[in-house]
C-alpha positions as YAML, in Angstrom:
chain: A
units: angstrom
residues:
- id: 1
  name: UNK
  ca: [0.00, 0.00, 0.00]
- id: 2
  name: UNK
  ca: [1.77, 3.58, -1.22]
- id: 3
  name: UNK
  ca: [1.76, 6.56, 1.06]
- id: 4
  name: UNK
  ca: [0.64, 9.82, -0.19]
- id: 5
  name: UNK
  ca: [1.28, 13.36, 1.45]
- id: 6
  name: UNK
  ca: [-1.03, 15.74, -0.48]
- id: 7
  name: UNK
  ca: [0.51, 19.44, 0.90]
- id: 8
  name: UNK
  ca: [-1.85, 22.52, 0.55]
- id: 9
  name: UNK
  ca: [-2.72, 25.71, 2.64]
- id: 10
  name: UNK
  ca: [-6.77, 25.31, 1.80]
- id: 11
  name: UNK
  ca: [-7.88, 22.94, 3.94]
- id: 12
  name: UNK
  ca: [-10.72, 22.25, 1.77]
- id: 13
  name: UNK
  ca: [-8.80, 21.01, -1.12]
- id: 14
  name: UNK
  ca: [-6.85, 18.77, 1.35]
- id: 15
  name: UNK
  ca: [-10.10, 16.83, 2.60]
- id: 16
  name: UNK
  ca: [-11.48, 16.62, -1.14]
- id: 17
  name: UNK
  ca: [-8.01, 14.86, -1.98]
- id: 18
  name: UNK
  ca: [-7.64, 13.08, 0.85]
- id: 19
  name: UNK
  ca: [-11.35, 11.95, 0.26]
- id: 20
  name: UNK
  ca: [-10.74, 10.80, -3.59]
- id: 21
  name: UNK
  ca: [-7.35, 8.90, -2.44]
- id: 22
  name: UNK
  ca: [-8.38, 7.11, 0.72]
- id: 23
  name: UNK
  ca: [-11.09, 5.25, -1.20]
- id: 24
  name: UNK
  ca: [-8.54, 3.27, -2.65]
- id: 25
  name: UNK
  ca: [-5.70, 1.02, -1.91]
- id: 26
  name: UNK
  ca: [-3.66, 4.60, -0.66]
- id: 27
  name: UNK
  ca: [-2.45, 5.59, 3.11]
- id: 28
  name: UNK
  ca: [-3.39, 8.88, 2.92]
- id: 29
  name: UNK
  ca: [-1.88, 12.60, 4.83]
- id: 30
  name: UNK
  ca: [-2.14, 15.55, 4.28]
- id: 31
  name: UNK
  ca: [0.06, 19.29, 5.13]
- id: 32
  name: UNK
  ca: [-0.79, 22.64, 5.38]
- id: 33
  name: UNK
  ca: [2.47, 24.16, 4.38]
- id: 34
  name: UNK
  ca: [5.95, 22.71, 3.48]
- id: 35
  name: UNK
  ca: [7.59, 23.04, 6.16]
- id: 36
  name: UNK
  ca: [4.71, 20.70, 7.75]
- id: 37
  name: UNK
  ca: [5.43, 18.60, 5.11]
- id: 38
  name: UNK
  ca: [9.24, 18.02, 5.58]
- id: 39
  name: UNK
  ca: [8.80, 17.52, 9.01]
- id: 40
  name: UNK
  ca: [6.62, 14.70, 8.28]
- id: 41
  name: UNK
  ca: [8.42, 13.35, 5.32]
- id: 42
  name: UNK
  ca: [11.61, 13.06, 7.86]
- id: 43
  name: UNK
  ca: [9.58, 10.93, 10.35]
- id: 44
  name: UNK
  ca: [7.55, 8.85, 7.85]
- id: 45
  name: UNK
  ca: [8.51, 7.42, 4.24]
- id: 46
  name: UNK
  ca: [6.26, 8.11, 1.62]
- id: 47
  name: UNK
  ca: [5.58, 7.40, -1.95]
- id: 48
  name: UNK
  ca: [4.07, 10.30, -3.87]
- id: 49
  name: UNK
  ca: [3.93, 13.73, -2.82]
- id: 50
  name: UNK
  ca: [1.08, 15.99, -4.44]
- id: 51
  name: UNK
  ca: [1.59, 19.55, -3.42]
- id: 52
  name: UNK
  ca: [0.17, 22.92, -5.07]
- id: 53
  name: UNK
  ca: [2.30, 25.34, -6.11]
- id: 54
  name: UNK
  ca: [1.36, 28.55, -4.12]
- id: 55
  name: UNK
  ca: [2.67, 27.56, -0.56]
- id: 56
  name: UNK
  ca: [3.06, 30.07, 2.20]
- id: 57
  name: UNK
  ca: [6.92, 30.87, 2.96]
- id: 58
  name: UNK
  ca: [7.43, 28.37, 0.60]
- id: 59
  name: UNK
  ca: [6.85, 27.52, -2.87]
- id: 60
  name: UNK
  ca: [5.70, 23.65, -4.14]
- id: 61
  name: UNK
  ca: [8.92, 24.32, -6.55]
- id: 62
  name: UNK
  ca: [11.05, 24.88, -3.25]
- id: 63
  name: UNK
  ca: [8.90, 21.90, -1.61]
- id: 64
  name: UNK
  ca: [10.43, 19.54, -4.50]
- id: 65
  name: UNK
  ca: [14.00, 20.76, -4.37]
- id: 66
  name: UNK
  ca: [14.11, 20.18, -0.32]
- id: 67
  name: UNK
  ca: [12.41, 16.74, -1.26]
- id: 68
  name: UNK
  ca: [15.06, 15.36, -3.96]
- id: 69
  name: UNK
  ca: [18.22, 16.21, -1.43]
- id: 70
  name: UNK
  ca: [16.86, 14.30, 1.34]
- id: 71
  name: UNK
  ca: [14.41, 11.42, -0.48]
- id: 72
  name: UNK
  ca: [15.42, 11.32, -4.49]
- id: 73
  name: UNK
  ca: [13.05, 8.55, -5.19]
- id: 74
  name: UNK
  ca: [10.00, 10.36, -3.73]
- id: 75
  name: UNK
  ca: [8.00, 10.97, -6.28]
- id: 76
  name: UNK
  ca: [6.60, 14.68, -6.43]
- id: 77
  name: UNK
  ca: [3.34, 15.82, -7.90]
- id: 78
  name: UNK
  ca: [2.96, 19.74, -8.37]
- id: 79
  name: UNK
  ca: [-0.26, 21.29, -8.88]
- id: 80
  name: UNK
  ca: [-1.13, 24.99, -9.97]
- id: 81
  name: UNK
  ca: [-4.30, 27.34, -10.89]
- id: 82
  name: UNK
  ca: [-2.02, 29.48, -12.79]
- id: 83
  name: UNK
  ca: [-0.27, 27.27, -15.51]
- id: 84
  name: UNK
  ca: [2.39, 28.98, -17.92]
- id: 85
  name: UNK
  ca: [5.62, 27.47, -19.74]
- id: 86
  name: UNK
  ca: [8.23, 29.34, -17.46]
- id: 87
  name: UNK
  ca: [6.27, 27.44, -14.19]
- id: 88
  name: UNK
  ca: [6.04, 23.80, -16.25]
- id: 89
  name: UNK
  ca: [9.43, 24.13, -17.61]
- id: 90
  name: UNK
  ca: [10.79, 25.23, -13.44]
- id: 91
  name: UNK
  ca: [8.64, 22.39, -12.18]
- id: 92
  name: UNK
  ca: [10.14, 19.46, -14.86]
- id: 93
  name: UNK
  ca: [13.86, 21.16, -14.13]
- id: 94
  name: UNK
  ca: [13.37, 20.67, -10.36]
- id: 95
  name: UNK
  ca: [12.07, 16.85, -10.76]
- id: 96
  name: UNK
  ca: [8.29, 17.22, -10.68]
- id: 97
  name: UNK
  ca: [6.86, 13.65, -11.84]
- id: 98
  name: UNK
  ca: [3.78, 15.43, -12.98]
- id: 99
  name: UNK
  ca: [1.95, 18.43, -13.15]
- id: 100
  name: UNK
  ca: [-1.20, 18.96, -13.16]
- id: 101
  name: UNK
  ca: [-3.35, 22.22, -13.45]
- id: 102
  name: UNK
  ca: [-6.31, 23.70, -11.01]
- id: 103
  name: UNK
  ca: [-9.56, 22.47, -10.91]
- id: 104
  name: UNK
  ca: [-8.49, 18.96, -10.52]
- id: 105
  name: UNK
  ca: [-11.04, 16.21, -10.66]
- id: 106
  name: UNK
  ca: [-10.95, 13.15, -8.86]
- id: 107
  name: UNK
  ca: [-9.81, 10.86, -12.11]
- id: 108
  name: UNK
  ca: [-6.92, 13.16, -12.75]
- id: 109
  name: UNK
  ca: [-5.88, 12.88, -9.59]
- id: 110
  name: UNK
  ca: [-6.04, 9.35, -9.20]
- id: 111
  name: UNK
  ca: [-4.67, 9.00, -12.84]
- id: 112
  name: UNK
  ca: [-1.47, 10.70, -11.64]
- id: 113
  name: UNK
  ca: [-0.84, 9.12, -8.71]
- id: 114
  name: UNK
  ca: [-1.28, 5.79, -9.99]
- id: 115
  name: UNK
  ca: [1.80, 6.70, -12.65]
- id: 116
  name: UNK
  ca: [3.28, 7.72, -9.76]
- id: 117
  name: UNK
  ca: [3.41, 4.60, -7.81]
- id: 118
  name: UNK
  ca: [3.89, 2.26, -10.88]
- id: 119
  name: UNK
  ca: [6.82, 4.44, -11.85]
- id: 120
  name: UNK
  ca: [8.01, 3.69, -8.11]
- id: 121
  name: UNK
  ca: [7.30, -0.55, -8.31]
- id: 122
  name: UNK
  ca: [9.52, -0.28, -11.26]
- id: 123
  name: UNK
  ca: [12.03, 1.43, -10.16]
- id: 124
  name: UNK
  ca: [12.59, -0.94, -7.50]
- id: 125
  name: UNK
  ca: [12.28, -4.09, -9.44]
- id: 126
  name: UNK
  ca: [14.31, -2.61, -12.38]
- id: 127
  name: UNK
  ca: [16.94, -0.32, -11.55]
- id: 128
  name: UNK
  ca: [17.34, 0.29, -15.12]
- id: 129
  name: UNK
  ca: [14.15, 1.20, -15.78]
- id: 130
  name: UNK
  ca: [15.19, 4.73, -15.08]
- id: 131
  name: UNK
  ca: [15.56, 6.05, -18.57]
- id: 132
  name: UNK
  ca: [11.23, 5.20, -18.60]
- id: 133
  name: UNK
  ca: [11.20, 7.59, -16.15]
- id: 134
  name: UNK
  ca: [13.48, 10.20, -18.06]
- id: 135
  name: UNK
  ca: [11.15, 9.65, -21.16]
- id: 136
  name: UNK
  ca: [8.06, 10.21, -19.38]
- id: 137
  name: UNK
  ca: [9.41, 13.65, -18.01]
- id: 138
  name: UNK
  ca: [10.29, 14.56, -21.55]
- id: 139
  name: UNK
  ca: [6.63, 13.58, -23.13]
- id: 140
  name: UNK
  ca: [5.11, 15.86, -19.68]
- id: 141
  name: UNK
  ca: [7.22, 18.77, -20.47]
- id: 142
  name: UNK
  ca: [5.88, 18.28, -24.16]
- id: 143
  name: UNK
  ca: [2.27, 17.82, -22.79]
- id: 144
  name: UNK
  ca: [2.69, 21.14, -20.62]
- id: 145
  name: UNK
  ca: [3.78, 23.29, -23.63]
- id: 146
  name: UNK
  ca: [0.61, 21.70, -25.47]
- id: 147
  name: UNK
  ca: [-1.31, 22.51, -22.42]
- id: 148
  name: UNK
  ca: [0.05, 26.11, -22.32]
- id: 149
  name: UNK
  ca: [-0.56, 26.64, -25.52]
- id: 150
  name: UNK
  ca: [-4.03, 25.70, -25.52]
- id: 151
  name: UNK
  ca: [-4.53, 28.13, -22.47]
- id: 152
  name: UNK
  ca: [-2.86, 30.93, -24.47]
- id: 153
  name: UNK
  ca: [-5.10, 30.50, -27.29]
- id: 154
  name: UNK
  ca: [-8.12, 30.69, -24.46]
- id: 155
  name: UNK
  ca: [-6.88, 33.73, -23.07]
- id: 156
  name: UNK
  ca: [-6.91, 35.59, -27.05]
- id: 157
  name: UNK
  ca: [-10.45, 34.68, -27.30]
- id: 158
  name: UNK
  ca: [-11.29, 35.92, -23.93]
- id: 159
  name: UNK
  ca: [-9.59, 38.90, -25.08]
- id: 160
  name: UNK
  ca: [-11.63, 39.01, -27.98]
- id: 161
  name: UNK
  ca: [-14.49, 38.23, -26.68]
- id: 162
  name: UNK
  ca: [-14.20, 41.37, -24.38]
- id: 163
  name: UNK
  ca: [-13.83, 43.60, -27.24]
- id: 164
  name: UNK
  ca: [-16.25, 42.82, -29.11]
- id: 165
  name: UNK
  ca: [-19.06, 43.23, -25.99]
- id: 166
  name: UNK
  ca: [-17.09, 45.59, -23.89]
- id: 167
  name: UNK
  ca: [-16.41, 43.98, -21.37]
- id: 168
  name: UNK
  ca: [-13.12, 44.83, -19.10]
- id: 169
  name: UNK
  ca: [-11.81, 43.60, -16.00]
- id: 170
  name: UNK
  ca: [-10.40, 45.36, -13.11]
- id: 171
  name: UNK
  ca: [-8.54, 44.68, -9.73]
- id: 172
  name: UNK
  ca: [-7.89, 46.40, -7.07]
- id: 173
  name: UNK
  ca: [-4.98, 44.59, -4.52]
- id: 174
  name: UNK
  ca: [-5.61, 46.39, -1.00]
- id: 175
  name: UNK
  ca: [-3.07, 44.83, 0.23]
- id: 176
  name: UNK
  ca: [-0.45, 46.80, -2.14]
- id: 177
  name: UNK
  ca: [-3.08, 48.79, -3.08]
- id: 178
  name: UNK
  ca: [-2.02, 48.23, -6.17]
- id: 179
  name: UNK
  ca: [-4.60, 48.56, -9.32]
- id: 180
  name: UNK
  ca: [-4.92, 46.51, -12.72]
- id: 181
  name: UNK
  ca: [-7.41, 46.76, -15.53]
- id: 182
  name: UNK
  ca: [-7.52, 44.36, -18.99]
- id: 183
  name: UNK
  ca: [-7.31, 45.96, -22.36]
- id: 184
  name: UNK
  ca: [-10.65, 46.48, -23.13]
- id: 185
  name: UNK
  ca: [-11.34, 48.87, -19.07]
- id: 186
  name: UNK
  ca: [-8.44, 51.36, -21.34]
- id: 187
  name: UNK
  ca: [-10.57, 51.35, -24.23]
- id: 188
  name: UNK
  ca: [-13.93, 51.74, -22.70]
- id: 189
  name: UNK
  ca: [-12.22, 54.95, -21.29]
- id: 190
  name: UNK
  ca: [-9.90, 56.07, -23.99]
- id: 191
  name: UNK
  ca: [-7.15, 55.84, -22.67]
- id: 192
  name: UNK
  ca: [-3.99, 54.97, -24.13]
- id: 193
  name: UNK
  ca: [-2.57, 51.43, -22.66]
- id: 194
  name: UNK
  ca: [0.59, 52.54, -21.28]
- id: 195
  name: UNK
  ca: [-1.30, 54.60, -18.82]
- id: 196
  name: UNK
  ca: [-0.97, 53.15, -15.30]
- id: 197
  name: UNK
  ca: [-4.79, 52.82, -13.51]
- id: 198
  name: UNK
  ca: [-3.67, 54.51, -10.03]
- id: 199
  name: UNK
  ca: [-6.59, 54.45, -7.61]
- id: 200
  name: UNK
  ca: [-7.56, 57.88, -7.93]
- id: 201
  name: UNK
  ca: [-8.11, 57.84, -11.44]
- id: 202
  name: UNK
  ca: [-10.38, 55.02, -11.24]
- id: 203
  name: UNK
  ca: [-12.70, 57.44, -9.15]
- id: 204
  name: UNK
  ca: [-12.13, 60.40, -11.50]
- id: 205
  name: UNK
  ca: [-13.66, 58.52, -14.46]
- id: 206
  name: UNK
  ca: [-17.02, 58.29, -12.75]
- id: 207
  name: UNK
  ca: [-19.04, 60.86, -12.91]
- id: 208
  name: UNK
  ca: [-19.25, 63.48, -9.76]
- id: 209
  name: UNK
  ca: [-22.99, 62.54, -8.87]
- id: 210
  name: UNK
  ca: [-22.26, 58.82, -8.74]
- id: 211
  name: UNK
  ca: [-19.05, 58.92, -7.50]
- id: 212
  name: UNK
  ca: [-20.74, 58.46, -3.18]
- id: 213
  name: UNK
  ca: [-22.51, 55.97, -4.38]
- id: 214
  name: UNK
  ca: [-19.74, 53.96, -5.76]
- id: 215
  name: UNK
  ca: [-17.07, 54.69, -3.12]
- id: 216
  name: UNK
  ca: [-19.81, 53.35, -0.07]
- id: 217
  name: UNK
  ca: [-20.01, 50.31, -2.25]
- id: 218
  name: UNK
  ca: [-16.81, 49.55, -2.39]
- id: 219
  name: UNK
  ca: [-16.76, 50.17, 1.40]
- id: 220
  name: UNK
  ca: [-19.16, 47.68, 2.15]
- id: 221
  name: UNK
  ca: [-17.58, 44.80, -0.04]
- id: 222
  name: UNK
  ca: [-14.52, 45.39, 1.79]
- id: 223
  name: UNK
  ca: [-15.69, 45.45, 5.23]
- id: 224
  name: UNK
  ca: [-18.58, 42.95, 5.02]
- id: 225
  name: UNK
  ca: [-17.04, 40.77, 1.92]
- id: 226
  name: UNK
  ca: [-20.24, 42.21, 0.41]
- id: 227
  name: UNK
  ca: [-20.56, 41.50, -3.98]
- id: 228
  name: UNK
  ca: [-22.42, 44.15, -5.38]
- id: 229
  name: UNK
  ca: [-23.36, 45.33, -9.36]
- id: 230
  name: UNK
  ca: [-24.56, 48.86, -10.07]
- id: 231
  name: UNK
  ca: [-24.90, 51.16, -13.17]
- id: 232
  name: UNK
  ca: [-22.78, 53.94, -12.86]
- id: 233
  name: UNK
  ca: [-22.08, 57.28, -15.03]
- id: 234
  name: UNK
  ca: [-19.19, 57.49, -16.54]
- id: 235
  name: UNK
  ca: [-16.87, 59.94, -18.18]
- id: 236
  name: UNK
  ca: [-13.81, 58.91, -20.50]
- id: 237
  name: UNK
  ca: [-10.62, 60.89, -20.95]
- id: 238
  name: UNK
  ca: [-11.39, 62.13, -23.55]
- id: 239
  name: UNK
  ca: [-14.64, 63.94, -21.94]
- id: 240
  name: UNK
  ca: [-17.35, 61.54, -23.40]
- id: 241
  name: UNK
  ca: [-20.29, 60.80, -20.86]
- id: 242
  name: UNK
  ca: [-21.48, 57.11, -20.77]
- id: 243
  name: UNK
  ca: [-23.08, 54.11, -18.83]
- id: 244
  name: UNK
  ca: [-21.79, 51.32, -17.41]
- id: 245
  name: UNK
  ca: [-22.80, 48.30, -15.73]
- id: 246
  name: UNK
  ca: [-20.22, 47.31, -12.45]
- id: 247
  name: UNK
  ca: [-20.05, 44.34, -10.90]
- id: 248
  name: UNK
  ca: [-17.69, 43.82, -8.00]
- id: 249
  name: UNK
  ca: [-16.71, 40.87, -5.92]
- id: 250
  name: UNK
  ca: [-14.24, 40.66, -3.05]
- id: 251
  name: UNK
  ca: [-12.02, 37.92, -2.91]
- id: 252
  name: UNK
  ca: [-10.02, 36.85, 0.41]
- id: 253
  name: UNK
  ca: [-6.43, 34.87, -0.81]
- id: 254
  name: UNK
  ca: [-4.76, 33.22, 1.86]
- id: 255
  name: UNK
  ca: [-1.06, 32.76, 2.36]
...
């Protein structure tokens, strides 16, 4: 019977996997952070290790690293919502076994894992079977360019989407208090796309008599977590009035 860790700072995700995997023929534990997870992996030997990428203090990339100094047969599972080349290529550099991208269902999952611990029987019946290993990491690193790919080609007909309805996107960090719009918030405005969206321009391009109305919005969904969608008057840049439709929704990211 293998051992699996699964390692992630939403507690929910670690009952849903440890839910999927403990049906089967898996011991199953779980980690909120890595350094939980080293602790553990220095008292108890397991198998597979399936750990997200987003970690607090440290990163499922770091996580796999630490992991291959201390137990190089481990095999290591990483798991993202935000998928790109650069991460895929880091994650297949480091030693990831497999990589799988946010939402996960249960038959990925369990597909993974299960190459996992095959890859792990064979290993230890067939020292040599090593280079299957080396050829599987080279098909996944082709598999996560496809994937990439794919997503990229998403993303441009999102984008194009947008256009064509007007729709933009906005974010405001309050942490940083940092503030990003798409493409399409710059052209609903007129404004040319190297301008940076500071906060206080945001509020300028509503118009004076709805501008109260907006900002105690805004306070509620921050202090009650409270979604909200209004029409509000508008003014571009480039002085033209207009109407648009807001919709807001605060979102709480732990770690």
């Amino acid at each position: 019977m293998a051992n699996i860790l699964i390692v992630d700072d939403e507690e929910s995700i670690r009952v849903l996997f440890r839910e999927f995997l403990s049906k089967t023929d898996y011991r199953v534990a779980v980690a909120e952070d890595a350094s939980v997870a080293m602790r553990m992996l220095e008292e108890e030997n397991f198998d597979v290790v399936v750990t997200d990428i987003i970690l607090p203090k440290i990163t499922g990339i770091g996580l796999l690293k630490s992991i291959k100094k201390v137990s190089p047969n481990v095999r290591v599972i990483l798991m993202t919502g935000e998928p790109t080349i650069e991460i895929a290529f880091s994650a297949m550099r480091a030693g990831a076994f497999d990589f799988l991208v946010k939402p996960i269902n249960k038959e990925s999952l369990l597909r993974a894992v299960a190459n996992a611990t095959k890859m792990e029987a064979f290993d230890e019946k067939h020292p040599l079977l090593g280079e299957k290993d080396i050829h599987y990491q080279e098909n996944l690193e082709q598999k996560m360019e496809e994937q990439t790919m794919a997503l990229r080609r998403s993303e441009e007909l999102l984008r194009e989407t947008s256009r064509m309805t007007k729709t933009g996107g906005w974010e405001h960090d309050l942490v940083t208090d940092e503030v990003s719009w798409t493409d399409e918030v710059y052209r609903i405005f007129e404004l040319p796309l190297t301008a940076k969206p500071p906060r206080n321009k945001s509020i300028n391009l509503i118009h004076p008599e709805d501008r109260q109305k907006s900002q105690e919005a805004i306070r509620r969904a921050v202090e009650h977590g409270e979604s909200f969608e209004m029409e509000l008057r508008s003014i571009t840049a480039k002085g033209k009035h207009l109407w648009t439709n807001t919709i807001c929704k605060p979102v709480v990211v732990d770690g």
